[in-house]
Rosetta silent file (secondary structure, phi, psi, omega in degrees, C-alpha in Angstrom):
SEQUENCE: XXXXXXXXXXXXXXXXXXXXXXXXXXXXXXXXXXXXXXXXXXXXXXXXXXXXXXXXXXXXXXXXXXXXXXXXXXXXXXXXXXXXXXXXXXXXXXXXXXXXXXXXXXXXXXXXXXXXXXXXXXXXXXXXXXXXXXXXXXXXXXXXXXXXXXXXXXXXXXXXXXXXXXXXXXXXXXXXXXXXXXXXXXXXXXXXXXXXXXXXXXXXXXXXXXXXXXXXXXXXXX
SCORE:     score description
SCORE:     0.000 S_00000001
   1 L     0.000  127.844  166.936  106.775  102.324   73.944 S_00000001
   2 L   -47.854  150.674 -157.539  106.232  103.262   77.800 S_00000001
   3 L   -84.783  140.423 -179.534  109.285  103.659   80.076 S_00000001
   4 L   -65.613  158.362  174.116  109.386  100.186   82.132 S_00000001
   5 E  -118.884  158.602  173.446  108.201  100.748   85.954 S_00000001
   6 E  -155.027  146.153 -162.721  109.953   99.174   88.709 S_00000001
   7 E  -119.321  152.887 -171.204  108.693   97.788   91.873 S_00000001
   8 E  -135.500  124.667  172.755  110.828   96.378   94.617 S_00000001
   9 E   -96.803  108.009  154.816  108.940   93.589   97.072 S_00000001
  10 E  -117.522  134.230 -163.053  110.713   93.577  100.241 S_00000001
  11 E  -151.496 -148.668  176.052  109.292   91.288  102.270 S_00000001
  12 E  -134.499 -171.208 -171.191  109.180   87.550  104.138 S_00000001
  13 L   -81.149   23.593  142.510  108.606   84.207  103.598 S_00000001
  14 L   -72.959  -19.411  166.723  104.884   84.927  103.349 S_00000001
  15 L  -117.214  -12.122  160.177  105.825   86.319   99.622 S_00000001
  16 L   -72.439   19.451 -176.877  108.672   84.332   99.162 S_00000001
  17 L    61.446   53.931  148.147  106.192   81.727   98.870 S_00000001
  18 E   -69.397  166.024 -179.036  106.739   78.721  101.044 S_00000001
  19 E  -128.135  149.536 -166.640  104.010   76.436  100.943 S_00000001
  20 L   -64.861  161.493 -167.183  102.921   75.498  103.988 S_00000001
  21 L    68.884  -30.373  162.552  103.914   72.583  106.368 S_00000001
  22 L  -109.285  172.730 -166.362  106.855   72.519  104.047 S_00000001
  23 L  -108.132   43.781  152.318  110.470   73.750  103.092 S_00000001
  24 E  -112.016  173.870  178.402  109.257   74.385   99.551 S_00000001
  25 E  -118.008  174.317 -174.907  108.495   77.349   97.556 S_00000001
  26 L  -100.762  126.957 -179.761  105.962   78.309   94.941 S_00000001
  27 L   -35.494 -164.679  177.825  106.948   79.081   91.546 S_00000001
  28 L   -95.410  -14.558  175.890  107.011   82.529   90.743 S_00000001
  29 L   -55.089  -32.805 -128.074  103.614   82.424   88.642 S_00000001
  30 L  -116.116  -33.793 -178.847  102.247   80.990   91.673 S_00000001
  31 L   -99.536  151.710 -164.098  103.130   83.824   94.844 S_00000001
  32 L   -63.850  -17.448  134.544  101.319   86.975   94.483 S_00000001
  33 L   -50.264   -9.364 -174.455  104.288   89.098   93.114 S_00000001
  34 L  -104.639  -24.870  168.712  103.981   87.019   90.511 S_00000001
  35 H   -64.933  -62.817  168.733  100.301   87.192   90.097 S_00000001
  36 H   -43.563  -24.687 -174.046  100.897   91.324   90.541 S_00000001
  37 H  -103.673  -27.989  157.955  103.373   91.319   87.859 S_00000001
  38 H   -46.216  -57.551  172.822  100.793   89.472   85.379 S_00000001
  39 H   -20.744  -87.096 -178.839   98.139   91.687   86.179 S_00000001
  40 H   -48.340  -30.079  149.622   99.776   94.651   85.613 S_00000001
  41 H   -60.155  -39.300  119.901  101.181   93.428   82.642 S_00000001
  42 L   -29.484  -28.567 -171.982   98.704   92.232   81.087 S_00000001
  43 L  -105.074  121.730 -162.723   96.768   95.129   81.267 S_00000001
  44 L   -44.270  -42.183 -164.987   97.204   97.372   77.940 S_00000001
  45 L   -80.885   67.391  167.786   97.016  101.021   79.634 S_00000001
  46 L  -141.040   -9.146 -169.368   99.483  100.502   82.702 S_00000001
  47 L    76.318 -128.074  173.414  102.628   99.899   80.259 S_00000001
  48 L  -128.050   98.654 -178.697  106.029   97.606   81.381 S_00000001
  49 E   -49.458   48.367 -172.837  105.884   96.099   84.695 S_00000001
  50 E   -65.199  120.869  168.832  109.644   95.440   86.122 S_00000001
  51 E  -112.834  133.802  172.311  109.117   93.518   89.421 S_00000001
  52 E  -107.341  131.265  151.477  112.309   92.939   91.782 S_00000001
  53 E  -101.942  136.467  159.083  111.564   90.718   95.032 S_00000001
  54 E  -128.050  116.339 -165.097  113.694   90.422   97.909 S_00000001
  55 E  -164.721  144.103 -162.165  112.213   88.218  100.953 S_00000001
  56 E  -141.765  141.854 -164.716  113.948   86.325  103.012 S_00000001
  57 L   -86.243  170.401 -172.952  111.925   83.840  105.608 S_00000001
  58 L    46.650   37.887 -177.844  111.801   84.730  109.640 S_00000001
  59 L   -99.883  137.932  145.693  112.801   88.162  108.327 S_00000001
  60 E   -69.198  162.781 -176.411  111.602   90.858  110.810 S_00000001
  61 L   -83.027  -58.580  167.126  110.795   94.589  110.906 S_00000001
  62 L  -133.171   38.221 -153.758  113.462   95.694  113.272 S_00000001
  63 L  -124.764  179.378  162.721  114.442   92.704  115.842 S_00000001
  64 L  -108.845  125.719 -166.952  117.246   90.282  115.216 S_00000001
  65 E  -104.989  125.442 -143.200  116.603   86.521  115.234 S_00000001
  66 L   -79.300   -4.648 -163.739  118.942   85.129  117.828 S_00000001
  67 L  -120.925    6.929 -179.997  119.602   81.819  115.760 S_00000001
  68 E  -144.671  130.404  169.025  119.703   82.896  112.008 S_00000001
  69 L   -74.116  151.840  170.571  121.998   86.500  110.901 S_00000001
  70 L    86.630    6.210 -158.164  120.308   88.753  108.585 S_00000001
  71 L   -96.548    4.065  167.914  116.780   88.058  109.525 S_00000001
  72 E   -92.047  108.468  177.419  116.595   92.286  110.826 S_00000001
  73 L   -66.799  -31.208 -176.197  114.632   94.163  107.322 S_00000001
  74 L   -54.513  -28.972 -133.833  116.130   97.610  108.887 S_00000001
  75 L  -105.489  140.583  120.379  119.877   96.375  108.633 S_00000001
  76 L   112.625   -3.120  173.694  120.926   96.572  105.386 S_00000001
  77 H   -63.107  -28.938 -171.195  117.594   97.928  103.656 S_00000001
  78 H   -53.837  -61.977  159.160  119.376  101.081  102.718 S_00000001
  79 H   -46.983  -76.745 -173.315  121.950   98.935  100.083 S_00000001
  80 H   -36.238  -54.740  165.544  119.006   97.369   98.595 S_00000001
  81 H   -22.128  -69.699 -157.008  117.073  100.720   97.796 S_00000001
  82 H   -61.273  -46.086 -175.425  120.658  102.150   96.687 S_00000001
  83 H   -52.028  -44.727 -171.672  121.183   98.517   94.448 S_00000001
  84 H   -99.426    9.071 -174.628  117.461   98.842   92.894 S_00000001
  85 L   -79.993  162.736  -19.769  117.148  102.259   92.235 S_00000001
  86 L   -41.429  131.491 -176.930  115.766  104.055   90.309 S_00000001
  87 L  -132.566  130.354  179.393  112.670  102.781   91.617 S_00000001
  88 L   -91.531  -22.879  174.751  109.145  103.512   91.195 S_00000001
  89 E  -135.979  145.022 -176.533  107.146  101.880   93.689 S_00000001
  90 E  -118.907  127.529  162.606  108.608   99.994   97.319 S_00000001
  91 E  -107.219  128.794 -166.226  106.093   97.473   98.531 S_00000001
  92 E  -118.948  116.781  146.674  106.704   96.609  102.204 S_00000001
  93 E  -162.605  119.893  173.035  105.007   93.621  103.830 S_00000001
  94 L  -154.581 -177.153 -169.649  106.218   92.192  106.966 S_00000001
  95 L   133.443  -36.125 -176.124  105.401   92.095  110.917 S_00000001
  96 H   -42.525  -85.111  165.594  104.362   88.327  110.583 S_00000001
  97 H   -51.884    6.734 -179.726  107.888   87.118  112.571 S_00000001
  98 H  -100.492   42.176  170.780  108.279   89.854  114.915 S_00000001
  99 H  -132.083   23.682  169.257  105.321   87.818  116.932 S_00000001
 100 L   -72.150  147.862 -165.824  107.582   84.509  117.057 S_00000001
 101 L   -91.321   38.236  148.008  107.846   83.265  120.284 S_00000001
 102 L   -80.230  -17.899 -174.132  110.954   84.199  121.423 S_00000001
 103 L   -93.306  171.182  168.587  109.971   87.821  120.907 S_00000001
 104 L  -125.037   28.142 -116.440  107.730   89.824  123.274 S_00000001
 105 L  -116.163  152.040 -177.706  106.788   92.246  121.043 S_00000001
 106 L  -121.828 -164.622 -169.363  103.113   93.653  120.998 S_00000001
 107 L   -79.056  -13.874 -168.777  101.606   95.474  117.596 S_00000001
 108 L   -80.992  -50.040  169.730  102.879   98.681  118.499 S_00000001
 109 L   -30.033  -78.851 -157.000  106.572   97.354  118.161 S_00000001
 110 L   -83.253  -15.223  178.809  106.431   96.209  114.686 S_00000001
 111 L   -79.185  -27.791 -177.844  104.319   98.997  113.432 S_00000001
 112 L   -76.456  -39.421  165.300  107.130  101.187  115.091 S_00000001
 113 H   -65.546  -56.225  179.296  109.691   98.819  112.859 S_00000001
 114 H   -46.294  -30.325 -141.789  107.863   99.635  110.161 S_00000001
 115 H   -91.895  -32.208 -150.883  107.426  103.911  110.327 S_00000001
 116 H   -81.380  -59.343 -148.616  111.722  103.029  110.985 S_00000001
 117 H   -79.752   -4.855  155.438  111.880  100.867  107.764 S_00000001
 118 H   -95.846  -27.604  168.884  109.854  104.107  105.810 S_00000001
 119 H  -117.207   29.849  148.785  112.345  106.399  106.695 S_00000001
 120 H   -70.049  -70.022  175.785  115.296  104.276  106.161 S_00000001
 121 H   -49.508  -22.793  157.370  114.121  104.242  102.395 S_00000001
 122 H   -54.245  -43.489 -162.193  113.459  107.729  102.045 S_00000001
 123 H  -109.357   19.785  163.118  116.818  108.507  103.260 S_00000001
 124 L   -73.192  142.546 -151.597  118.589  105.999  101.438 S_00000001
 125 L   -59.890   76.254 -178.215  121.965  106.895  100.290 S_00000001
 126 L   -72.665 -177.149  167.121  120.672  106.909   96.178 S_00000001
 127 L   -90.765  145.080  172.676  122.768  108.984   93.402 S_00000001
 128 L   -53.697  165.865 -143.556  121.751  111.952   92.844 S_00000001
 129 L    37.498    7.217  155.947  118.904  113.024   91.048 S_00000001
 130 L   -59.778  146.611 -148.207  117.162  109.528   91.575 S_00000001
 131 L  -149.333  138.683  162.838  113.768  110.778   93.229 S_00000001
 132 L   -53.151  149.828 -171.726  112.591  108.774   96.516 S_00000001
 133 L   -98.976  101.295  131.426  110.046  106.028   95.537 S_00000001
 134 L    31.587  146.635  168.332  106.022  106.016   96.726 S_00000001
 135 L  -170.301  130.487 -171.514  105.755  103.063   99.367 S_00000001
 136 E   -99.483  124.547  177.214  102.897  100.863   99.519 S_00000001
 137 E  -123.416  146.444 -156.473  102.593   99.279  102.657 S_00000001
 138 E  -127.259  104.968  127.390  100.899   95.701  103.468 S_00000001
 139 E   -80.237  140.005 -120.120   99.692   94.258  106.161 S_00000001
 140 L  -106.011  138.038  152.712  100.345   90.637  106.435 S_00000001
 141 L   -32.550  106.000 -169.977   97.157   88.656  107.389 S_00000001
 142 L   -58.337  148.158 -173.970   96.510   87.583  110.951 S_00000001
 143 L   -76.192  104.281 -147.075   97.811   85.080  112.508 S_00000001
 144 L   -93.148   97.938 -168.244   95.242   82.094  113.121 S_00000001
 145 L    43.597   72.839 -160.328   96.419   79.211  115.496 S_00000001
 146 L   -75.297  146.078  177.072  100.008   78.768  114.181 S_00000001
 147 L  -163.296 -167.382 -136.360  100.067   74.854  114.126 S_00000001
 148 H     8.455 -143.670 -167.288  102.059   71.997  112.528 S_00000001
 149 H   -78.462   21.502  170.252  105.756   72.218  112.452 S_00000001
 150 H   -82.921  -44.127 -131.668  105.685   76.077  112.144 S_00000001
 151 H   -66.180  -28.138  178.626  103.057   75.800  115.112 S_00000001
 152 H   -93.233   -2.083 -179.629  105.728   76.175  118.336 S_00000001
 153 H   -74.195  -33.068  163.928  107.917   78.924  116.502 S_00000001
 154 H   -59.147  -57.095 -159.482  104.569   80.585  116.247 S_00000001
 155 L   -38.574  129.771 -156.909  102.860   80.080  119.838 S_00000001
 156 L    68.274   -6.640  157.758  100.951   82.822  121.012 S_00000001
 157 L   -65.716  -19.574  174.119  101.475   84.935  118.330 S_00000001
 158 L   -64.927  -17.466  177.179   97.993   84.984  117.451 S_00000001
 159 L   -78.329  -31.083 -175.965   96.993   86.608  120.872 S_00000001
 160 L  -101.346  -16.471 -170.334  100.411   89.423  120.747 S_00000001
 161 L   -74.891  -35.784 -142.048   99.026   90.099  116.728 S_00000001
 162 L   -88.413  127.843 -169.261   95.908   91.461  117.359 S_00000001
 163 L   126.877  -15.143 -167.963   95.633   94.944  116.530 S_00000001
 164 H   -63.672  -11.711 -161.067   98.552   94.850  114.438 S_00000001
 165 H   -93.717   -1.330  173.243   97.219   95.450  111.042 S_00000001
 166 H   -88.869  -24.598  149.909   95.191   98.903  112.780 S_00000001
 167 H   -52.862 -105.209  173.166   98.566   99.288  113.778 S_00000001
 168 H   -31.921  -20.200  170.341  100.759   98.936  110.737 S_00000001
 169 H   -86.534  -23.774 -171.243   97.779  101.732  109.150 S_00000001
 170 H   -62.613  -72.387  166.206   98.158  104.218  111.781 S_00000001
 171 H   -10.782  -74.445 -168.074  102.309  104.337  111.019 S_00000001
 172 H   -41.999  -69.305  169.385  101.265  104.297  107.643 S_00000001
 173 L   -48.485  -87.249  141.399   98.774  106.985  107.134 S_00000001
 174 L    38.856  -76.114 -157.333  101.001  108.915  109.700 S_00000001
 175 L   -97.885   24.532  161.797  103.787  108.768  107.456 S_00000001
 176 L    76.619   20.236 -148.888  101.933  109.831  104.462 S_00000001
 177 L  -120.911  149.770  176.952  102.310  106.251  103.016 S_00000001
 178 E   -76.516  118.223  165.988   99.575  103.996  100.629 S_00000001
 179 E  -132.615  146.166  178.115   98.348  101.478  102.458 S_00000001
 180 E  -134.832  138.717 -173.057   96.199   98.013  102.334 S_00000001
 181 E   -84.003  114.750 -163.909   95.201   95.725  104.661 S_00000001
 182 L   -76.816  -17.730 -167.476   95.828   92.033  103.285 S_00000001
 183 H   -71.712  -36.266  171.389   93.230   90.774  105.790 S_00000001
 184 H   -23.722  -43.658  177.548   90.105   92.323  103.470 S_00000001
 185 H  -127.125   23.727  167.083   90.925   89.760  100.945 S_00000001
 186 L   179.361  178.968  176.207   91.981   86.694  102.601 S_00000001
 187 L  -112.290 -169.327 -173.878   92.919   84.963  106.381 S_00000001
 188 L   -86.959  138.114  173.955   96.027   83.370  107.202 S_00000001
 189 L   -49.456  139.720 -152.998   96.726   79.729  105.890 S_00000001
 190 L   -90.148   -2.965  158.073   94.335   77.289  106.638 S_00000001
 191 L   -95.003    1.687  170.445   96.942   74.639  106.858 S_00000001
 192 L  -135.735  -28.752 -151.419   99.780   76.779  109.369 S_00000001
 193 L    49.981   19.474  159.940   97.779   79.621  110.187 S_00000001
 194 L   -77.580  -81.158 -174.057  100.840   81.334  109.075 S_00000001
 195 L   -89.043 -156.474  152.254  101.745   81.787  105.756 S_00000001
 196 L   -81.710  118.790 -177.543   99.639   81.736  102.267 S_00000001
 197 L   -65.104  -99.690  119.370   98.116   79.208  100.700 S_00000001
 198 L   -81.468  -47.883 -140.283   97.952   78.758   96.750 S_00000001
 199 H  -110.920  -18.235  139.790   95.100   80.060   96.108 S_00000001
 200 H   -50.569  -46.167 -172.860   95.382   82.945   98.909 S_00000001
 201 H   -51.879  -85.696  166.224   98.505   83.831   96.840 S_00000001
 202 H    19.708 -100.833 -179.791   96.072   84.235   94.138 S_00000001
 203 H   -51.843  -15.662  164.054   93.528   86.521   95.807 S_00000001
 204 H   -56.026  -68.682 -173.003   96.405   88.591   97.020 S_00000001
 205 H   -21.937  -69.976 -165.132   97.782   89.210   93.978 S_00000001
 206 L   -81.831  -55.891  156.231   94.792   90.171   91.941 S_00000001
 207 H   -25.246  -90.141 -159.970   93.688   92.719   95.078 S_00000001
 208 H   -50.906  -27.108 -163.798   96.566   94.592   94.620 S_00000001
 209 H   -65.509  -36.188  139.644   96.998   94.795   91.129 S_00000001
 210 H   -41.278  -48.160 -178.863   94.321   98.029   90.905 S_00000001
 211 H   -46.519  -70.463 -167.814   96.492   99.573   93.862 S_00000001
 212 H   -83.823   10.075  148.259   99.472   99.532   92.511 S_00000001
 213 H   -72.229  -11.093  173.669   98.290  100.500   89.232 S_00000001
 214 H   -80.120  -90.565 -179.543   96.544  103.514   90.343 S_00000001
 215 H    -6.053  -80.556  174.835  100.274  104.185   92.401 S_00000001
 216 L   -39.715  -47.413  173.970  102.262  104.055   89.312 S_00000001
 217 L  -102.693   39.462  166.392  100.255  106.203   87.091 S_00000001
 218 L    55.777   22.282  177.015  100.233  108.490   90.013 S_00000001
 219 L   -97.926  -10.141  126.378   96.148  108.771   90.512 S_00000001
 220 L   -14.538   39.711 -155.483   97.273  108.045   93.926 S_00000001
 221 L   -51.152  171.862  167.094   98.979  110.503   95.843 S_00000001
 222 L  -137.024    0.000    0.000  101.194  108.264   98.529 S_00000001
């Protein structure tokens, strides 16, 4: 039997699945880690698929949210590595919140919170002999007229986004890292312009699952 693989989602409440206009989530069948861990599972050559998610909503790349603790992914990314390791693949997708409008933050910011949040994981304090993991990085879909009751937390981020996901590749590539651009195979929800829709989830999902399956059996380099 093949040695299980194990993927760590850190991310926001675009994969923890809320569904939009509302404070619920989507099973796990239903958000696109969950679709990605079928796939891959599912597919006879790729072997046994361990997926771990951690996503937390309004979480950011490197800011602080002044009205909820914990919402900065640098602070505290470091434990999580050291908690899931050994690990074979780190999928990063965030960027979404650091264009909430309390922030001022242009694309350049959060792509710079990102390249910080690749070498916080490199250099996280693992056990020895654990080998750093491959990191797949995602950009989150732009944002299109944030509107209902998401719509004033949102305002004006769609206008401060753009460029970000040309952003978030340069970092990427830069740092030697696999990356895919989420907009290629879907928009932003067509009911928030935020988050993901069901069926966006979906199309996510199913995209990826060729990435990271190349990534895992290493026909990748990252």
């Amino acid at each position: 039997m093949p040695m299980t693989k194990h993927i760590l989602v850190y991310s926001d409440s675009l994969t923890w699945g809320i569904v939009p206009t509302t404070r619920q989530r989507l099973a796990f069948e239903g958000r696109w880690p969950g679709v990605l861990h079928a796939a891959l599972n599912t597919a006879e050559d790729h072997g046994r698929i361990r997926l771990t998610e951690d996503c937390l909503n309004g979480r950011r790349t490197a800011f602080d949210d002044p009205f909820k603790p914990g919402r900065n992914a640098l602070s505290g990314i470091q434990q999580v590595i050291e908690a899931q390791s050994p690990l074979d693949l780190v999928i990063l997708l965030l960027g979404t919140n650091d264009f909430q409008s309390m922030h001022q933050n242009k694309p350049w910011h959060s792509a710079t919170g990102i390249a910080a949040l690749i070498n916080a994981i490199r250099t996280a304090p693992v056990e020895p002999g654990i080998p750093v993991p491959p990191i797949l990085v995602i950009a989150p879909p732009q944002l299109d007229n944030p509107r209902g009751p998401i719509g004033p937390k949102f305002e004006g981020g769609d206008v401060a986004s753009r460029g970000l996901a040309q952003a978030i590749r340069q970092v990427s590539e830069d740092a030697g890292c696999a990356f895919f651009d989420s907009n290629t195979v879907t928009t932003s929800s067509t009911q928030d312009g935020v988050h993901l829709d069901a069926d966006q989830h979906h199309a996510l999902g199913l995209a990826l699952a060729p990435v990271v399956a190349r990534l895992l059996t290493d026909e990748i380099v990252d």
